[in-house]
N, C-alpha and C positions, 0 to 999 in steps of 0.2 A: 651337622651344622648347628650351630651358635643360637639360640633361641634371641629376639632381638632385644628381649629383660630377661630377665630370671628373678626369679626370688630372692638369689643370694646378692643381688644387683641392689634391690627394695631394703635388704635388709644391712647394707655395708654403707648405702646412703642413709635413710632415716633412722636404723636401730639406734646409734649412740643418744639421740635425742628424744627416740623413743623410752629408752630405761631411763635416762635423766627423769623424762618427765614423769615417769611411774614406778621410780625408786619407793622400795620398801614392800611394791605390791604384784610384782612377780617372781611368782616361783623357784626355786631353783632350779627345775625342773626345765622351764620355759626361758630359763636364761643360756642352761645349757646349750638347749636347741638355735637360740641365735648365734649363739659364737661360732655352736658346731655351721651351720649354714653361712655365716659369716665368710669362714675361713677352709671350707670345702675346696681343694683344690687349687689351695694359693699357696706361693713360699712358706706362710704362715706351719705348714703339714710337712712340707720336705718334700719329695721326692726323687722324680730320676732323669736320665736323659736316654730316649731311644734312639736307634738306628736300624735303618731298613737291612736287612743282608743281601739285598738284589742290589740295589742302587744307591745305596748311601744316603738317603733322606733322613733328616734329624728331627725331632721333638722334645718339648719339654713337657712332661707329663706330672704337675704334682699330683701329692695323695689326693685321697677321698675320705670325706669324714664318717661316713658309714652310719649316721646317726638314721635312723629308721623315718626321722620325720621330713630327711631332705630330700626333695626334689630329684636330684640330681643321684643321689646314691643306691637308688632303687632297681637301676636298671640289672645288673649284676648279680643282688639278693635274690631278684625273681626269677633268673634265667638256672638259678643253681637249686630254687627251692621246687621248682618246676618239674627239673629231670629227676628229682625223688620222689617227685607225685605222682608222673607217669605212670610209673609199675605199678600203679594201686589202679588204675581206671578198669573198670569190666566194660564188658563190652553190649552194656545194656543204654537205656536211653540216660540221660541225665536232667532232674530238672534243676529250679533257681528259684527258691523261697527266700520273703524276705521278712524279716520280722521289726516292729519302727515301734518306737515310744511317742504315747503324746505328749504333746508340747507341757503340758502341766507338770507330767516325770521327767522332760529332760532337763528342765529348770531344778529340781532334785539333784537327776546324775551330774549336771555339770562340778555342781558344790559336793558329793561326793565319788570320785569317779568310779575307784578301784571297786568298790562296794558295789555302785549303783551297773556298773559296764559289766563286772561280772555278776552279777541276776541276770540279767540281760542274758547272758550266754546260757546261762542256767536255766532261765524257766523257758525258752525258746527251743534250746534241744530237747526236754523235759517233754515239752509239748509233743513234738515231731516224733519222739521215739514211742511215746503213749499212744498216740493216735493213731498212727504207724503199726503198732503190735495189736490193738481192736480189732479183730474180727472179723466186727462190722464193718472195719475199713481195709484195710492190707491184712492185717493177722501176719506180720514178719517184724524180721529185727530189722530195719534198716543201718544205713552208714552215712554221716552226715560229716561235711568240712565246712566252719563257718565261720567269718572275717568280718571286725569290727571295724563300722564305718562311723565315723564323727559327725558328717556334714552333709549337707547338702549342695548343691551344684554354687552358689552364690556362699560357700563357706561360712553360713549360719549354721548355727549348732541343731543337729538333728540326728541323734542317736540310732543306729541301726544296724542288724545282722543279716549280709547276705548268705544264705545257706546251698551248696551244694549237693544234691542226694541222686543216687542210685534211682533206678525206675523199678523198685524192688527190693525183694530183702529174701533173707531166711526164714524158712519157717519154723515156729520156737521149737520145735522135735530136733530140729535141724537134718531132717530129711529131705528138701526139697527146696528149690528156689520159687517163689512166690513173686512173680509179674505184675507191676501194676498195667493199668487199663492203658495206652498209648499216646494220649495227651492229656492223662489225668492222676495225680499222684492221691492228693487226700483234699477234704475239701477247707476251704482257707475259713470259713464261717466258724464251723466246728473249732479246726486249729486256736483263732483268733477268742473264742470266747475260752479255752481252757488256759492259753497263754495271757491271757489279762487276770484270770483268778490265780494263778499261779505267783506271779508276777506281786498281784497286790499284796497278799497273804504273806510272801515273805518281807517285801518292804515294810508293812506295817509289825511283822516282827523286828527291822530292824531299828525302827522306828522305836518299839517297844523297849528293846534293848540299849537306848541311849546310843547305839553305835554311829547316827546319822549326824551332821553337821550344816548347819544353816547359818548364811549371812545377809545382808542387806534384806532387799525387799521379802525374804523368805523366812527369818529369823523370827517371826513370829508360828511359825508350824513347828518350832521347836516344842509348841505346845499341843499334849494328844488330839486334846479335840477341834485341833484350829489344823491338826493336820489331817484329821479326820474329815475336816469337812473342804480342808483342800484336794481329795481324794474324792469327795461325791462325786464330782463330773466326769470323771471318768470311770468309774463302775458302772453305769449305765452306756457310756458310749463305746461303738464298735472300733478296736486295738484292730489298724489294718494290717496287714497280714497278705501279701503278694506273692501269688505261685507263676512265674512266668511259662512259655509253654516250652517242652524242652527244647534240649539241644541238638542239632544235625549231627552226632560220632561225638567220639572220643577225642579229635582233631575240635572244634568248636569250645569242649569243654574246660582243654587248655589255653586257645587262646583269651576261654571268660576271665579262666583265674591268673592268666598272666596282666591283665589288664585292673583286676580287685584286689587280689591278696598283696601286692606291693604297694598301693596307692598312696598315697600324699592327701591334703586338702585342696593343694589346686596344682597343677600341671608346670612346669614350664611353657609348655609350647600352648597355655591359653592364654597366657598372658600377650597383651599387643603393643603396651605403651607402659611408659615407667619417666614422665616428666614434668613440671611443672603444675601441672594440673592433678594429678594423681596418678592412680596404675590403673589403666585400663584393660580390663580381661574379656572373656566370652564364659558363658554361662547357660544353661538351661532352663525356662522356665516352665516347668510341667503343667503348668495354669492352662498352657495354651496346646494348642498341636501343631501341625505340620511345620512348617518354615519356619513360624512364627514362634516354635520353642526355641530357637537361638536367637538368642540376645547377648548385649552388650554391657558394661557396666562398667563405672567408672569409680573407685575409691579414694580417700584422701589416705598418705600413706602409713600415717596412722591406723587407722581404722584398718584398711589391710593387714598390718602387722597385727592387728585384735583380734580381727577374727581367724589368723592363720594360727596363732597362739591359745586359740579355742581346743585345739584338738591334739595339743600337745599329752602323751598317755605317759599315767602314772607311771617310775619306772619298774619295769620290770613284767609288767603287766603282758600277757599274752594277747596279739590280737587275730591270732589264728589258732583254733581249735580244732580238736578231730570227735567226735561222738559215735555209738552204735559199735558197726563192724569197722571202723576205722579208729576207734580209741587207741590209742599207746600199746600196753601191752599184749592185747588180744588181735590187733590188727591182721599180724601176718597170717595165723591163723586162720581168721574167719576170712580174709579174702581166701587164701587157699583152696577153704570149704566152698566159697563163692563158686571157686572158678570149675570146682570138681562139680559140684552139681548141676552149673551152667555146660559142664563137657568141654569144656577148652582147655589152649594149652598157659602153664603157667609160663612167665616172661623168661628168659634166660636168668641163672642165678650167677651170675657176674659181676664185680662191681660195676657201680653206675660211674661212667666218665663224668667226673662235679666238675666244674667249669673252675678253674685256681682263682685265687685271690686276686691273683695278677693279670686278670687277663685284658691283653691287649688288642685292641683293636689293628689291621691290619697295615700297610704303607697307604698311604692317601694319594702317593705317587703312583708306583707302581703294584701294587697289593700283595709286597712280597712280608714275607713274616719280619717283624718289630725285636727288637734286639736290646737290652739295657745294659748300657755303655758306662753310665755313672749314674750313682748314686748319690743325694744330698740331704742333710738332714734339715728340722724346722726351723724356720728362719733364714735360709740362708739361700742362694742362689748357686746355678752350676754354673760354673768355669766359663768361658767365652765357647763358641762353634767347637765340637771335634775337628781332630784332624779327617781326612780321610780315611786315612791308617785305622785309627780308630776301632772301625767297624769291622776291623776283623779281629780285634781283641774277643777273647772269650769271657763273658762274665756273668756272676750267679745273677737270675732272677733277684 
């Protein structure tokens, strides 16, 4: 069902007037993203007409723009990036670390992303795989999966990585699988003070390096020791650092990350209003507890289009990593070894059924499988109703 706004609603009503009025001072990057959203699923893409093979029911289905930041295009990427992460889950607890910048650095990361989002990934797994492999604390290699999140529930810029990890790891011999305690992984105190020197030590090298860029109100830390001392307040203060408590199975685990690793800045279905007044959404606000964190919020649709455009990622930019036993090339491996010294059995070595590009959802009539009848390309519209007949023409995907 039809969300009663959507984003791409907000963004085909105000954008035009929106870039007019901020010509010269966005992105390419963040213009891409409106057109791409703009034109999500309209004539504008092309596409096709289906037809049920049970009973003859029609649709007209255009493209999808696929652009990583729409709304709308997400559901698909996740359901296909999903059944490839399956085969990696062991069958131990799972927890959900999180690692967040203060406000002082994300004012930094915004004016430089690529740089500032990857430390972030960097001195964060850095942290976990250190701490992790001490002794004193686990003494294993663990495996970390971890998803860069821009925002906060009210689409304020708020830098953060949610991390996924094994209740465990290897031990460095790699004899033995090594069990953390059962509602405790490593302690966030510890974590949070190695991830804040980590963290500074390379910014202030990149700072060193002239690699960093400043504008407006920040443009004066262009200078060492004005960035130096824009830096004091937070050497002293505690970098939070959040370990949730694990997860219920391997079932729980995927629905976390079907829910984080595709996410957007703000949902379709939170949005409740798109008129006159502004866009009126629903939102969280952690200040509070029980009932009382859901709130409501009302934006002018400017200002929406500002802060959605907040979290637009450099191209090309990764916002899903794998660390430890889960890295790229050693992965299969080291699960392998996981699952040998855990005693289980390894998953079938089959291909994995990927969900196709095309995939369609079923008849809305009667739920018989969808069938594409004609195809059309961008700009242009299909033909009037099929015939009947039609649907029994045979035609490629």
């Amino acid at each position: 069902m039809r969300a009663s706004a959507e984003v791409a609603d907000i963004f085909r009503a105000a954008g035009p007037g929106y870039r007019s009025a901020h010509a010269g001072r966005l992105s390419l990057a963040q213009l891409k993203v409106m057109s791409a959203i703009e034109h999500c699923r309209t004539a504008a893409l092309g596409g096709h007409v289906e037809a049920c093979e049970d009973c003859g029911q029609w649709r007209i289905a255009y493209n999808s723009c696929r652009n990583r930041h729409c709304p709308k295009c997400q559901g698909a990427a996740a359901r296909t990036w999903l059944v490839e992460r399956e085969a990696d889950l062991l069958p131990v607890g799972y927890f959900h670390v999180v690692f967040t910048l203060p406000a002082e650095i994300a004012d930094i990361a915004f004016q430089n992303k690529a740089l500032v989002y990857d430390l972030l990934f960097k001195a964060a797994s850095e942290t976990m795989l250190t701490i992790a492999a001490d002794p004193k604390h686990l003494g294993a290699r663990i495996g970390i999966t971890a998803v860069l999140h821009t925002w906060g529930s009210a689409m304020t810029h708020h830098p953060h990585v949610h991390m996924i990890v094994p209740g465990g790891g290897i031990a460095p011999d790699g004899s033995r699988w090594i069990s953390s305690r059962p509602a405790f992984l490593l302690p966030v105190r510890v974590l949070g003070k190695l991830f804040r020197r980590l963290f500074l030590r390379r910014l202030v090298a990149l700072h060193e390096a002239e690699r960093l860029c400043f504008f407006g109100s920040l443009v004066h830390i262009a200078d060492r020791r004005a960035f130096q001392r824009h830096l004091a307040p937070v050497r002293g203060k505690r970098w939070v650092v959040y370990a949730k408590a694990p997860f219920a199975g391997p079932e729980a685990v995927l629905a976390y990350l079907s829910r984080y690793t595709h996410r957007v800045a703000i949902s379709n279905s939170r949005l409740m209003a798109f008129d006159e007044h502004g866009v009126t959404f629903r939102y969280k606000d952690y200040r509070r507890d029980g009932a009382a964190r859901q709130q409501v919020m009302t934006l002018a649709a400017d200002e929406f289009i500002r802060r959605f455009l907040l979290h637009v990622l450099p191209r090309g930019f990764h916002r899903i990593r794998h660390y430890g036993l889960l890295a790229g090339s050693a992965r299969k491996a080291s699960l392998a070894l996981a699952r040998e010294l855990l005693d289980v059995a390894a998953p079938p070595d089959a291909d994995t059924p990927v969900e196709p590009d095309d995939y369609r959802p079923p008849c809305p009539c009667c739920g018989g499988r969808m069938i594409i009848i004609e195809t059309f390309e961008r700009w242009r519209q299909p033909r009037g109703p099929p015939h009947a007949s039609a649907t029994n023409r045979e035609t490629e995907p």
